[in-house]
KOLLUMBA-189060 format. One line per field, with one value per residue: residue number from 0; x, y, z of N, C-alpha, C, O in turn; residue in three letters; chain. Coordinates in steps of 0.1 Angstrom, whole numbers, padded with zeros to 4 digits. Layout:
BEGIN
resi c(NUM:...)
n_x c(X:...)
n_y c(Y:...)
n_z c(Z:...)
ca_x c(X:...)
ca_y c(Y:...)
ca_z c(Z:...)
c_x c(X:...)
c_y c(Y:...)
c_z c(Z:...)
o_x c(X:...)
o_y c(Y:...)
o_z c(Z:...)
resn c(ALA:...)
chain c(A:...)
% end
This chain:
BEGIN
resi c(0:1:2:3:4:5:6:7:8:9:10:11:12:13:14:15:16:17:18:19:20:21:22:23:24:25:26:27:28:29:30:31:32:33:34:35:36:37:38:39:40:41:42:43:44:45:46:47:48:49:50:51:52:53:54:55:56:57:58:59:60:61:62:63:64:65:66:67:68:69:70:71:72:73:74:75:76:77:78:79:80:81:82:83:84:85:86:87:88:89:90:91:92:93:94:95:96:97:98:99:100:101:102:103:104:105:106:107:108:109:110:111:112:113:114:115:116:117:118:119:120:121:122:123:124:125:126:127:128:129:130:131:132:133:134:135:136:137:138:139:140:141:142:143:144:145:146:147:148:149:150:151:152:153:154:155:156:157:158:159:160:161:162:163:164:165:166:167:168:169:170:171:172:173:174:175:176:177:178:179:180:181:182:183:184:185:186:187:188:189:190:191:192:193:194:195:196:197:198:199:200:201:202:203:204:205:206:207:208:209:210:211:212:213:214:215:216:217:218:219:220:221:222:223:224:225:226:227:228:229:230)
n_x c(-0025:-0041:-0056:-0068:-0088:-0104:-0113:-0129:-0153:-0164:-0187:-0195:-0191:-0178:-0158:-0144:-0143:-0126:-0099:-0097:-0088:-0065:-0051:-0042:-0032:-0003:-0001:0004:0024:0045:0048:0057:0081:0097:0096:0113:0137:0145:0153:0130:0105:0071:0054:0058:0087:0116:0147:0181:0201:0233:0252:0281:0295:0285:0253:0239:0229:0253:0271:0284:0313:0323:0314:0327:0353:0338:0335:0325:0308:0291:0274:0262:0242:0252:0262:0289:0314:0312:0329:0332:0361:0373:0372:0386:0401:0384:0352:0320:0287:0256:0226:0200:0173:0147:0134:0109:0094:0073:0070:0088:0117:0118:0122:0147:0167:0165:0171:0198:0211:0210:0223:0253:0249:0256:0281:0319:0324:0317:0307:0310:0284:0260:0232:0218:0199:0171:0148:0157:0141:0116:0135:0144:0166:0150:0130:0148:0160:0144:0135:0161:0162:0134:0141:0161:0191:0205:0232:0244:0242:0247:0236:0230:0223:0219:0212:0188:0204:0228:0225:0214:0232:0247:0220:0218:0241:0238:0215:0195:0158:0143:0127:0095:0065:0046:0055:0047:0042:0042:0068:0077:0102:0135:0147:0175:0202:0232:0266:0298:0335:0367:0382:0366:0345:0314:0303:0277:0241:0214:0182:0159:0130:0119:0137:0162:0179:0195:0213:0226:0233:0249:0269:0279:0293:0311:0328:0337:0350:0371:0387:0414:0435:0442:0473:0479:0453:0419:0414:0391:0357:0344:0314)
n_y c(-0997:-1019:-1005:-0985:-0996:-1011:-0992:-0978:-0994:-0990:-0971:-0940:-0924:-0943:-0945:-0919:-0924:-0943:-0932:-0914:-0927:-0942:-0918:-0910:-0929:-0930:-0905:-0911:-0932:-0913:-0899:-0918:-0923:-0897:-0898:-0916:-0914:-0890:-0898:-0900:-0913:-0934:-0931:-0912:-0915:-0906:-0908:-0916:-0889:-0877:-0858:-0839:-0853:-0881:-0901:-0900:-0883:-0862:-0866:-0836:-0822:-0817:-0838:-0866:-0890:-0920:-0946:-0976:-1003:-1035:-1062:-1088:-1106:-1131:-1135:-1122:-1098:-1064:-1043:-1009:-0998:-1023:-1023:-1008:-0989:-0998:-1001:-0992:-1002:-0991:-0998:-0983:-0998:-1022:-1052:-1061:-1045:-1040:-1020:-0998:-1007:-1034:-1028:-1010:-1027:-1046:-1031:-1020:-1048:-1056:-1037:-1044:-1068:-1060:-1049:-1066:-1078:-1087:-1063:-1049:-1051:-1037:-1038:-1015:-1017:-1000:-1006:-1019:-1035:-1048:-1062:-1088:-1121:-1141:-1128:-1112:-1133:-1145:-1120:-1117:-1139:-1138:-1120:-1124:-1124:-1130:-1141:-1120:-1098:-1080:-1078:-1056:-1055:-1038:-1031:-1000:-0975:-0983:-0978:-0955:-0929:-0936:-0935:-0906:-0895:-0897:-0886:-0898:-0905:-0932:-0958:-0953:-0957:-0992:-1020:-1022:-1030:-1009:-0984:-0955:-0949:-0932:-0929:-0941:-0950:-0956:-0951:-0954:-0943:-0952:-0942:-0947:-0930:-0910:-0908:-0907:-0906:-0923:-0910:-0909:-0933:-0928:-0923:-0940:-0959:-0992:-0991:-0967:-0966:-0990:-0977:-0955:-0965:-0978:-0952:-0947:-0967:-0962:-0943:-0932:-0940:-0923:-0915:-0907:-0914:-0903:-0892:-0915:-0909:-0922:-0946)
n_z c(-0576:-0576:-0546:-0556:-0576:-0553:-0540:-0559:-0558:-0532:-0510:-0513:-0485:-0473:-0485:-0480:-0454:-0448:-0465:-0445:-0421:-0433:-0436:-0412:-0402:-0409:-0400:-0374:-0375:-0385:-0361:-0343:-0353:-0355:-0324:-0319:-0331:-0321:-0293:-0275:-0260:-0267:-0246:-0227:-0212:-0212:-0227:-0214:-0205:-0207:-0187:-0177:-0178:-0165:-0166:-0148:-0115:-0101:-0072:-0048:-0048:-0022:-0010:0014:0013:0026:0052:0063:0083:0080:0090:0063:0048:0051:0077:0076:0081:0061:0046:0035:0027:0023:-0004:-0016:-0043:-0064:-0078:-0063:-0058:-0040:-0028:-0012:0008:0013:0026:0023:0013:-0020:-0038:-0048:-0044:-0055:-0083:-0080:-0074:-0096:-0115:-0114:-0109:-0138:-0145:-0141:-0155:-0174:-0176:-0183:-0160:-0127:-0105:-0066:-0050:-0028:-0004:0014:0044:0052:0066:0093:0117:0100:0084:0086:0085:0075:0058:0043:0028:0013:-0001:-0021:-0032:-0049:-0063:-0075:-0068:-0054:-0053:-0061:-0047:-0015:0014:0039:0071:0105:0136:0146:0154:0147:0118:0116:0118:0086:0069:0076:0066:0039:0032:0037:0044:0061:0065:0072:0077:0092:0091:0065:0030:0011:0000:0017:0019:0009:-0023:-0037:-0051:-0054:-0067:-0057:-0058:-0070:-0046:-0025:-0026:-0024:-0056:-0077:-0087:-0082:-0077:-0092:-0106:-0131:-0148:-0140:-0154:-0165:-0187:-0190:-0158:-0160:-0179:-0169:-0144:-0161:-0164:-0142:-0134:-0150:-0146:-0131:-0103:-0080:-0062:-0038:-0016:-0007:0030:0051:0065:0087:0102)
ca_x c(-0035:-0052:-0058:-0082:-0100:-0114:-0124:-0143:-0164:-0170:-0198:-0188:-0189:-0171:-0146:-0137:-0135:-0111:-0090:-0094:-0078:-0052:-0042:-0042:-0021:0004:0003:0012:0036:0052:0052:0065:0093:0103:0097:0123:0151:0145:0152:0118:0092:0055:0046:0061:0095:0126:0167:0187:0209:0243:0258:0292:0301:0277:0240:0233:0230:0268:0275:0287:0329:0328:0313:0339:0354:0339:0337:0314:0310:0280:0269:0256:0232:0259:0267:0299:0313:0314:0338:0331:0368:0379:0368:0391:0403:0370:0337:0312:0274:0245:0211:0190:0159:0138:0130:0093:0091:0068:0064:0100:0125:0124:0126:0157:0174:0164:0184:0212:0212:0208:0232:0257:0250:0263:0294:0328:0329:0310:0314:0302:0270:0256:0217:0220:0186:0162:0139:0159:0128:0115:0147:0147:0170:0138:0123:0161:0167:0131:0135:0169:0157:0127:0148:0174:0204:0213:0246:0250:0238:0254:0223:0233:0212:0224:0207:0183:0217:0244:0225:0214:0244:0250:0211:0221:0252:0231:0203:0179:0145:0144:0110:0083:0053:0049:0051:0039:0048:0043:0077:0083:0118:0142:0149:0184:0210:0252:0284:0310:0345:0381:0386:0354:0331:0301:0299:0268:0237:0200:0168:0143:0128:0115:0154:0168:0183:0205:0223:0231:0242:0266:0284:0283:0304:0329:0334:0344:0364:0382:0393:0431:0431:0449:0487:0477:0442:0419:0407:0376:0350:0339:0301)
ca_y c(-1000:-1025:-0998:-0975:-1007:-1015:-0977:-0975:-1006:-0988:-0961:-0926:-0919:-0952:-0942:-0910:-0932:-0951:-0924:-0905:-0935:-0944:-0905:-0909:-0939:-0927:-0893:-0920:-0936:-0902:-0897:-0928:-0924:-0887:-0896:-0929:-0905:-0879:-0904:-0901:-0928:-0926:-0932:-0905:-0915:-0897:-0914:-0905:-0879:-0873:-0843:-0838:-0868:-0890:-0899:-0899:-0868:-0859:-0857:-0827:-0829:-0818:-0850:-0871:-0908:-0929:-0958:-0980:-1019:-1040:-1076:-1092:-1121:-1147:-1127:-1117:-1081:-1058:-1030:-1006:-0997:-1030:-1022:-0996:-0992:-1007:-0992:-0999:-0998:-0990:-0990:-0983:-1005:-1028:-1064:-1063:-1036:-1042:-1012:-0995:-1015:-1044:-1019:-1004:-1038:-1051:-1018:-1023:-1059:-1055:-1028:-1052:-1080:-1055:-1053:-1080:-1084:-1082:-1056:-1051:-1040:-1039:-1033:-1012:-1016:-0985:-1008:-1033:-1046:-1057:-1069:-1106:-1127:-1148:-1121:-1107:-1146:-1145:-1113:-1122:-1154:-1135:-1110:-1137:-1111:-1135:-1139:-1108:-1082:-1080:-1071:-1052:-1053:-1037:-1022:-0991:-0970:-0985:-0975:-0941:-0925:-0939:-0927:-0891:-0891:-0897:-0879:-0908:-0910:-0945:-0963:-0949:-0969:-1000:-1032:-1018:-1033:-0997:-0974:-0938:-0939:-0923:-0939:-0942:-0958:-0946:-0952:-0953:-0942:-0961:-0939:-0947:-0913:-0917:-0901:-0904:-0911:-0920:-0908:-0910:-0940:-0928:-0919:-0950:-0968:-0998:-0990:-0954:-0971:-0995:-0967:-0946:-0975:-0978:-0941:-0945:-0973:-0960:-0932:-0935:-0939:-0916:-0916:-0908:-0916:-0894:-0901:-0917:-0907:-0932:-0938)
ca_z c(-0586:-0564:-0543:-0568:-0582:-0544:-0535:-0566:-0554:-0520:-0508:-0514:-0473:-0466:-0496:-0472:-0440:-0450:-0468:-0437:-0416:-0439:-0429:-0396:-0399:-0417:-0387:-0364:-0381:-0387:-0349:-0340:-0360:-0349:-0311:-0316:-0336:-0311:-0280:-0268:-0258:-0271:-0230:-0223:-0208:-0215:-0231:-0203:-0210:-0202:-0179:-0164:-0181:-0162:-0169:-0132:-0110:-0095:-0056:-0043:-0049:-0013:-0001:0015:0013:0040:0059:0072:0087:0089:0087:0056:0049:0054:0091:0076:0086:0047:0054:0024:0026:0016:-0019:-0024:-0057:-0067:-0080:-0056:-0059:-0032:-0030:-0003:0003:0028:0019:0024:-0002:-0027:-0047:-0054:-0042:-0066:-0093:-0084:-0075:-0110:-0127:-0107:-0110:-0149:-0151:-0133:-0156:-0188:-0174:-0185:-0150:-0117:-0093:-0055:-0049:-0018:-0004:0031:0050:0055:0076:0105:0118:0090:0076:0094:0081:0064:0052:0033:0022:0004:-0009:-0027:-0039:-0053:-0074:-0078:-0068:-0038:-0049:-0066:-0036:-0007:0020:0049:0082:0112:0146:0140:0160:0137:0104:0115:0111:0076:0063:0075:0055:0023:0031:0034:0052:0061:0065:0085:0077:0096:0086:0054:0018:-0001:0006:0021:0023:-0001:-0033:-0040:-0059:-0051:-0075:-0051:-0070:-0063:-0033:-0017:-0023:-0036:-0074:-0090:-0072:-0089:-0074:-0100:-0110:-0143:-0154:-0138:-0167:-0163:-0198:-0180:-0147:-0166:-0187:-0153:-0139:-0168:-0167:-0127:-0133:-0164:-0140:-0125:-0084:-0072:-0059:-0022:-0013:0007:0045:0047:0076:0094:0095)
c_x c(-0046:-0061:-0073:-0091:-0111:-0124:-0125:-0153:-0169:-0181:-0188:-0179:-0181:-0162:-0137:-0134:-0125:-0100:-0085:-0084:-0067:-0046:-0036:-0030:-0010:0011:0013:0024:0043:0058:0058:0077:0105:0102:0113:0139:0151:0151:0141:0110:0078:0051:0054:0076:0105:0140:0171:0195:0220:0248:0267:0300:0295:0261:0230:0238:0246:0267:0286:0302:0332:0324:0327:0338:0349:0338:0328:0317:0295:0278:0260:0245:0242:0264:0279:0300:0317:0316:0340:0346:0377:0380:0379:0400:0395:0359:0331:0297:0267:0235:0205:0172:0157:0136:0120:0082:0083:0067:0081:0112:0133:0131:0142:0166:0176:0174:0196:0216:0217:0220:0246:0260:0258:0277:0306:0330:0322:0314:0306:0292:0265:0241:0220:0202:0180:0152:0145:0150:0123:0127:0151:0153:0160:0133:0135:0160:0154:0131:0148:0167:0149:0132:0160:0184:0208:0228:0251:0250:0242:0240:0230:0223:0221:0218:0201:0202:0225:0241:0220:0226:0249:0235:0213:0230:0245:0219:0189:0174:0142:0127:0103:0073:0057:0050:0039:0049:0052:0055:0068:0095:0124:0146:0161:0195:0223:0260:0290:0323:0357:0385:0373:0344:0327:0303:0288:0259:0220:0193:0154:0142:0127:0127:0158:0168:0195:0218:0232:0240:0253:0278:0288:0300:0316:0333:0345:0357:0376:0394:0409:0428:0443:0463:0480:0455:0434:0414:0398:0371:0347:0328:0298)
c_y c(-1008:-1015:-0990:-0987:-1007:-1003:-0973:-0981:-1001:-0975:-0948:-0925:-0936:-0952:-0931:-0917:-0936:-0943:-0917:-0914:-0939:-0932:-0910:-0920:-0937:-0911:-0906:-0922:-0923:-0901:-0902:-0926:-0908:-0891:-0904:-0919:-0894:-0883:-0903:-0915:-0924:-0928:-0923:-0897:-0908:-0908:-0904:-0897:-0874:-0859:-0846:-0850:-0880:-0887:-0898:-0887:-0868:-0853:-0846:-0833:-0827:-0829:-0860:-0883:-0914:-0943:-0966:-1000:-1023:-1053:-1079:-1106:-1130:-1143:-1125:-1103:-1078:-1045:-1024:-0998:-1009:-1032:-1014:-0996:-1000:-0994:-1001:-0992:-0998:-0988:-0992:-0987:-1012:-1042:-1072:-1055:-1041:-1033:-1009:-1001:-1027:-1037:-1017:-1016:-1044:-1041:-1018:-1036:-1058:-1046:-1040:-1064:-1076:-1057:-1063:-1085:-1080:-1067:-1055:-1043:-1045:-1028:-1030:-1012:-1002:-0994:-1022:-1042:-1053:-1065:-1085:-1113:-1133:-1139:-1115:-1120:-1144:-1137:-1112:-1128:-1148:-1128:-1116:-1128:-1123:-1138:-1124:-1092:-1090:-1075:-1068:-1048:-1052:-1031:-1004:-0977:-0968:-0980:-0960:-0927:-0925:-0931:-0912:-0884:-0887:-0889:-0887:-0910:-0925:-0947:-0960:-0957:-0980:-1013:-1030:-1029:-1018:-0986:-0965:-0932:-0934:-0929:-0938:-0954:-0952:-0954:-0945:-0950:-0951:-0954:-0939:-0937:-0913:-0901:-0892:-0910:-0912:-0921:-0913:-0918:-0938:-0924:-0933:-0956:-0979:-0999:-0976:-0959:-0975:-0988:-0956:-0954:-0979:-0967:-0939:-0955:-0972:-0947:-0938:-0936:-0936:-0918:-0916:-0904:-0908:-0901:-0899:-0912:-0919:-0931:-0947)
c_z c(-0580:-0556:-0548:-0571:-0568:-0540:-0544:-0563:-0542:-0521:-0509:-0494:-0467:-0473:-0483:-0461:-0444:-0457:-0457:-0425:-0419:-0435:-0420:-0393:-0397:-0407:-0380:-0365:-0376:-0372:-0340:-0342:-0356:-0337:-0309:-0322:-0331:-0295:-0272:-0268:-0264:-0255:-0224:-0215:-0221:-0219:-0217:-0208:-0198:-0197:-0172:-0170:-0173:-0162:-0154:-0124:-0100:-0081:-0060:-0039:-0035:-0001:0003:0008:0023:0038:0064:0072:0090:0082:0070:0058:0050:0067:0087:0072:0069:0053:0038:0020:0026:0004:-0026:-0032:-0066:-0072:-0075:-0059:-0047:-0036:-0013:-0002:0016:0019:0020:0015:-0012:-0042:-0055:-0055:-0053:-0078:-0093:-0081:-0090:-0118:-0126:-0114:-0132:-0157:-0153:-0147:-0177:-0189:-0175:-0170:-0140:-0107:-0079:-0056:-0033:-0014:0015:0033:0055:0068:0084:0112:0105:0081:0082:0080:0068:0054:0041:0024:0007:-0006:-0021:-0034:-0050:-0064:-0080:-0083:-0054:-0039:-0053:-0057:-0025:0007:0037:0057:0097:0126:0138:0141:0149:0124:0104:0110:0091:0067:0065:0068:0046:0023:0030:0042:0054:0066:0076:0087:0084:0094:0069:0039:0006:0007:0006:0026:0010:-0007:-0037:-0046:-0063:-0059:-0062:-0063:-0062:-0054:-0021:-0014:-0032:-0048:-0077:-0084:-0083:-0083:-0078:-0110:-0127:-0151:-0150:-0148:-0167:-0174:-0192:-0167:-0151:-0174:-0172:-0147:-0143:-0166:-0154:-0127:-0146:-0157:-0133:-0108:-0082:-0060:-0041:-0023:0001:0022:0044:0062:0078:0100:0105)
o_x c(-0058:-0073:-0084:-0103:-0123:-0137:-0122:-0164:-0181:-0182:-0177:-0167:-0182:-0154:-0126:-0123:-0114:-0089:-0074:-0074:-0058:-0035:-0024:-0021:-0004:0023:0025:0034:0046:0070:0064:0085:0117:0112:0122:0149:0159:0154:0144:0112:0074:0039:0058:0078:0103:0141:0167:0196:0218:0247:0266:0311:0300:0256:0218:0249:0247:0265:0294:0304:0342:0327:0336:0329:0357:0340:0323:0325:0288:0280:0253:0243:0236:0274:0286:0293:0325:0310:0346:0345:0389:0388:0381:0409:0400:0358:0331:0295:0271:0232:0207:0162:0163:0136:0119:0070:0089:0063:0086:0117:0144:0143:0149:0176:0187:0183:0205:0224:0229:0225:0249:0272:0263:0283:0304:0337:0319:0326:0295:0290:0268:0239:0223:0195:0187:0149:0139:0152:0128:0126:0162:0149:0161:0132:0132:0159:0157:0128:0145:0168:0154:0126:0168:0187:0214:0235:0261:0255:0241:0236:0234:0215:0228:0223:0206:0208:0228:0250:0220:0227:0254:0238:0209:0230:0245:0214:0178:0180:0138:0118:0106:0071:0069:0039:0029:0060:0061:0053:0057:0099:0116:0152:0159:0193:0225:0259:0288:0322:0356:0396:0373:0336:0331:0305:0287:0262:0216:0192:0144:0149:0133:0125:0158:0157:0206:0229:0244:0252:0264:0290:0298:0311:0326:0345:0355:0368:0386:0406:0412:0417:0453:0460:0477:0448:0438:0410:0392:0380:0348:0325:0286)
o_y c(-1004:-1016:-0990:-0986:-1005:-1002:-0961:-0976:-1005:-0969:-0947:-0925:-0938:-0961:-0934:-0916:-0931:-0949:-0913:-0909:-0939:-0934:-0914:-0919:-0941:-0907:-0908:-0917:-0923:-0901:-0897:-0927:-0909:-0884:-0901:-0919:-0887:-0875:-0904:-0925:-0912:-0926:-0928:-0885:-0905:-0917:-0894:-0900:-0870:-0849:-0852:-0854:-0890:-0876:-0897:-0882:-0878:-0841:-0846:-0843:-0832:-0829:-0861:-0887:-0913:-0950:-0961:-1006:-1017:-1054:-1070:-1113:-1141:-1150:-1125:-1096:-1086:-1039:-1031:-0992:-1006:-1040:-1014:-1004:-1008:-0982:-1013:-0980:-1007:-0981:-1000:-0983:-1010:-1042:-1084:-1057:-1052:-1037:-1015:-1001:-1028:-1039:-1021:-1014:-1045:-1045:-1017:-1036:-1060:-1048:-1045:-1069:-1082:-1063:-1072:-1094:-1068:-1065:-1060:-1032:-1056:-1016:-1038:-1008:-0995:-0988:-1033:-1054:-1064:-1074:-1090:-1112:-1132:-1142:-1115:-1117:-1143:-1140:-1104:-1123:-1149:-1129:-1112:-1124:-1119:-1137:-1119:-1081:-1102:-1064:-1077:-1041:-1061:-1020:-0997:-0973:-0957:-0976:-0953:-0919:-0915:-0923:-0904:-0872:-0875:-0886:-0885:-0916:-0929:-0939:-0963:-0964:-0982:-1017:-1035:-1032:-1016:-0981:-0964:-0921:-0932:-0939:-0928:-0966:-0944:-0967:-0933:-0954:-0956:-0958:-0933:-0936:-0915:-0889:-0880:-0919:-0904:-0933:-0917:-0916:-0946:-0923:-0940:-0959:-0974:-1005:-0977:-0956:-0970:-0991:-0951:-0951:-0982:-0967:-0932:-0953:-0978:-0944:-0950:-0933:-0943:-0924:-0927:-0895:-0907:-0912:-0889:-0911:-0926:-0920:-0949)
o_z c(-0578:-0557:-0543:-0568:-0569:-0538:-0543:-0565:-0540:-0531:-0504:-0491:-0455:-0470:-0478:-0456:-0442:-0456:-0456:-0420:-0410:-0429:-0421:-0385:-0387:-0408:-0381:-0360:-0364:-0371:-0331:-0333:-0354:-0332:-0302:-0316:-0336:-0287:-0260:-0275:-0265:-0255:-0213:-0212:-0233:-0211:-0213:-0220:-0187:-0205:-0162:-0166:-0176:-0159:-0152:-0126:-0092:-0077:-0069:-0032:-0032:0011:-0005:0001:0032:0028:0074:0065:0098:0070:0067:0068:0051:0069:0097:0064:0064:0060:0030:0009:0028:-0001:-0038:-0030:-0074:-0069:-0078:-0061:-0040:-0045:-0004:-0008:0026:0006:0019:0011:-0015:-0053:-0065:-0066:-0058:-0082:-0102:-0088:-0095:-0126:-0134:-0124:-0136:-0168:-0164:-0148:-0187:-0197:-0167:-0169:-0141:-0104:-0079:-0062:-0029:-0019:0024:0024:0061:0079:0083:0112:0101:0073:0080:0069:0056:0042:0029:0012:-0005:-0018:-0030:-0046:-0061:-0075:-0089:-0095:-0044:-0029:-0049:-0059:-0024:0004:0045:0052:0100:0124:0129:0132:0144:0117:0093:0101:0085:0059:0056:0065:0043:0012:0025:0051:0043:0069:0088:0097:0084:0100:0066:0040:-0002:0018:0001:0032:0000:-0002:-0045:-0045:-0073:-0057:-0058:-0075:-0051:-0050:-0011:-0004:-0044:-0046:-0079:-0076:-0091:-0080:-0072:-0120:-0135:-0163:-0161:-0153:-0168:-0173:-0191:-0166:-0149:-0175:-0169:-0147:-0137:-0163:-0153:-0123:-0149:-0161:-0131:-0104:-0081:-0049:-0035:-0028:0012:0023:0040:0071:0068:0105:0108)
resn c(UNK:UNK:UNK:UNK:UNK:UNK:UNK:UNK:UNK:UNK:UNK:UNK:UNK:UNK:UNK:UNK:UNK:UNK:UNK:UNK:UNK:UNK:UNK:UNK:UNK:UNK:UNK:UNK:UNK:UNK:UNK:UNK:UNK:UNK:UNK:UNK:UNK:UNK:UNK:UNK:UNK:UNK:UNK:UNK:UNK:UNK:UNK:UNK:UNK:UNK:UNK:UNK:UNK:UNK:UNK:UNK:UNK:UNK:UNK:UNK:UNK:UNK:UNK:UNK:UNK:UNK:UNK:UNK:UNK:UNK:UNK:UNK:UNK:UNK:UNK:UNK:UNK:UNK:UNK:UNK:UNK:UNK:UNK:UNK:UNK:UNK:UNK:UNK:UNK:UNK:UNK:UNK:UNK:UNK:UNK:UNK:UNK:UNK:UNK:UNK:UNK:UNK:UNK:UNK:UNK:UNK:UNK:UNK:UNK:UNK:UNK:UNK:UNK:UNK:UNK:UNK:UNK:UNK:UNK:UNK:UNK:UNK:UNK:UNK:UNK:UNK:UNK:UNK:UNK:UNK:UNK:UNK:UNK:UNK:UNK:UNK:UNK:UNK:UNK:UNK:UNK:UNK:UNK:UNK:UNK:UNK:UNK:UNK:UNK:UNK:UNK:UNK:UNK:UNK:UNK:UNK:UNK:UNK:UNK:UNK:UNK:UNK:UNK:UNK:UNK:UNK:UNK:UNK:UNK:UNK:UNK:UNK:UNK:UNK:UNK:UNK:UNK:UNK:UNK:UNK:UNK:UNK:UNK:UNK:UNK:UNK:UNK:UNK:UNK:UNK:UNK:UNK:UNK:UNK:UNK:UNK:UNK:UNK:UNK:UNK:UNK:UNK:UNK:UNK:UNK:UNK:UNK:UNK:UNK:UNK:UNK:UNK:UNK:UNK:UNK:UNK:UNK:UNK:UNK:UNK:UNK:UNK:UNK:UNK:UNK:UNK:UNK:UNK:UNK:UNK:UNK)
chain c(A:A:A:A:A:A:A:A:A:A:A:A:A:A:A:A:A:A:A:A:A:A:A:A:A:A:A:A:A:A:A:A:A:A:A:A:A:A:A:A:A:A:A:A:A:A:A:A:A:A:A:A:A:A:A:A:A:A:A:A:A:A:A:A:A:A:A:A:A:A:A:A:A:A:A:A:A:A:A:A:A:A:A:A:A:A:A:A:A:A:A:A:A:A:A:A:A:A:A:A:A:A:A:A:A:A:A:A:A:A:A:A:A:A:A:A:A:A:A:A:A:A:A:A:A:A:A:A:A:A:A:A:A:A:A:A:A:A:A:A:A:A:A:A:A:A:A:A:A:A:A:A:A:A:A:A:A:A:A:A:A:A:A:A:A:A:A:A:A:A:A:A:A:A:A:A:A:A:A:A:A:A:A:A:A:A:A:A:A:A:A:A:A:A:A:A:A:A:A:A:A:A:A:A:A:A:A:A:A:A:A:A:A:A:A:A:A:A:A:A:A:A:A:A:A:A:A:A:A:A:A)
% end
């Protein structure tokens, strides 16, 4: 009723503006409300969506179990076959990174913090030069994961092996802050072979990671365990 009283008081053509906005509003609305009960975003991102039973893309069942050893930031040796009967996490990253890096620390990290209980995660280095002790400590601190990430830095040698497993390009640029290595993010299962593996930033969801992670460790571990490669 209010309503009618004011847009009688107004100008014909400023009577239609404002009918014609109130529309429009009311579009929006509309659109708003189908994108959110749709699982969509209005910026264009996507709900992750489950397949296979996990919301993250599935290794190849004929990847193996492996193995690997290398120093952490406190110089103690992390043997990813100590874990076993564990769900273990990876990411691959540099700690001069600027652009991708933090990101996917933060999802992990986040995912990690859904969970009743911590589990290992561990950050293998793409770039050994740049990875100086100072430079790891800082970037820890900075993302404040220093107790919760595990940061492995080992000889360019010792970690080639391990990027060829996964298929990861490790940092080319030099002394750069913007990556060009391979964006990754591994679910290990309780026999130590990687799962479930996320690529793409614009999917990365740490609500996704952490149901990923119950689903691995909801799994049984296996009477006889397979042989891991050694990396």
């Amino acid at each position: 009723m209010v309503v009618h009283v004011i847009f009688a008081k107004v100008a014909p053509r400023l009577r239609l503006a404002l009918t014609v906005a109130v529309a429009c509003a009311a579009v929006m609305v509309a659109i708003v409300t189908i994108a959110a009960s749709s699982g969509e975003t209005t910026t264009g991102g996507a709900a992750p969506v489950k397949q296979n039973g996990f919301y993250g893309a599935l290794v190849p069942a004929t990847f193996p179990a492996v193995d690997f050893a290398l120093p952490d930031q406190h110089h103690r040796i992390v043997r990813l076959s100590a874990y076993a009967g564990q769900v273990v996490a990876a990411v691959f990253i540099y700690s001069t990174c600027q652009n991708t890096c933090p990101i996917v620390v933060q999802q992990l990290s986040q995912a990690i913090d859904e969970l009743p209980h911590p589990i290992a995660a561990l950050a293998i280095s793409v770039d050994p030069k740049q990875d100086t002790p100072a430079n790891v400590q800082a970037f820890l601190i900075k993302e404040d994961v220093y107790t919760q990430l595990l940061y492995l830095v080992a000889k360019r040698s010792v970690l080639e092996p391990i990027w060829k497993k996964f298929g990861i390009q490790p940092q080319l640029k030099i002394n750069s802050s913007k990556s060009d290595h391979t964006v990754d993010l591994v679910l290990f299962d309780k026999t130590g072979r990687a799962r479930v593996g996320y690529q793409d930033l614009s999917t990365m969801d740490p609500d996704a990671i952490a149901a990923d992670i119950r689903t691995l460790q909801a799994e049984p571990l296996p009477k006889v365990l397979p042989k891991r490669v050694d990396l």
